[in-house]
C-alpha positions, 0 to 999 in steps of 0.5 A: 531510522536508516537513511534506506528506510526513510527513502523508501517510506517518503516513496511510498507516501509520495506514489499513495498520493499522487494516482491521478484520482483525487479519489484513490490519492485520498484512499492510498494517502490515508491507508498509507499513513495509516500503517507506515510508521509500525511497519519495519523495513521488509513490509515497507518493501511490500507495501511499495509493491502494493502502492504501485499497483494499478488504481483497477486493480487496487479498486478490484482488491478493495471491493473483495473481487480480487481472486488473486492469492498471495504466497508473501504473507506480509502482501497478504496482511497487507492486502486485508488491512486495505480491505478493512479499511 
């Protein structure tokens, strides 16, 4: 794994795991894991995007309220799997 793509990846770990809800860092933590290692380096990158997202708003995307449409298809299948979750 390049040296880009395992910085990238241990970002996102660390920014999944501390939110500032014991809550929300356990359900970004465990999603997080859940998908990181099949991921390539184009998804990683959306998946950051997501992460940072604010802790409202990923609450809003997980209980299906979230109208938002998405034209990157990657945050798209993102945004499904943390629904299914």
């Amino acid at each position: 794994m390049s040296t880009n793509k395992e910085d990238l990846k241990n970002k996102i770990i660390y920014r999944a795991s501390y939110r500032g809800t014991k809550e929300m860092d356990i359900l970004m933590t465990n999603f997080v894991k859940s998908l990181i290692d099949e991921i390539d380096e184009n998804y990683m990158k959306a998946l950051d995007s997501f992460v940072n997202m604010d802790d409202e708003k990923l609450v809003s995307i997980k209980k299906k309220e979230s109208s938002i449409s998405y034209n990157d298809q990657r945050m798209l299948d993102i945004v499904i799997r943390f629904q299914n979750f």
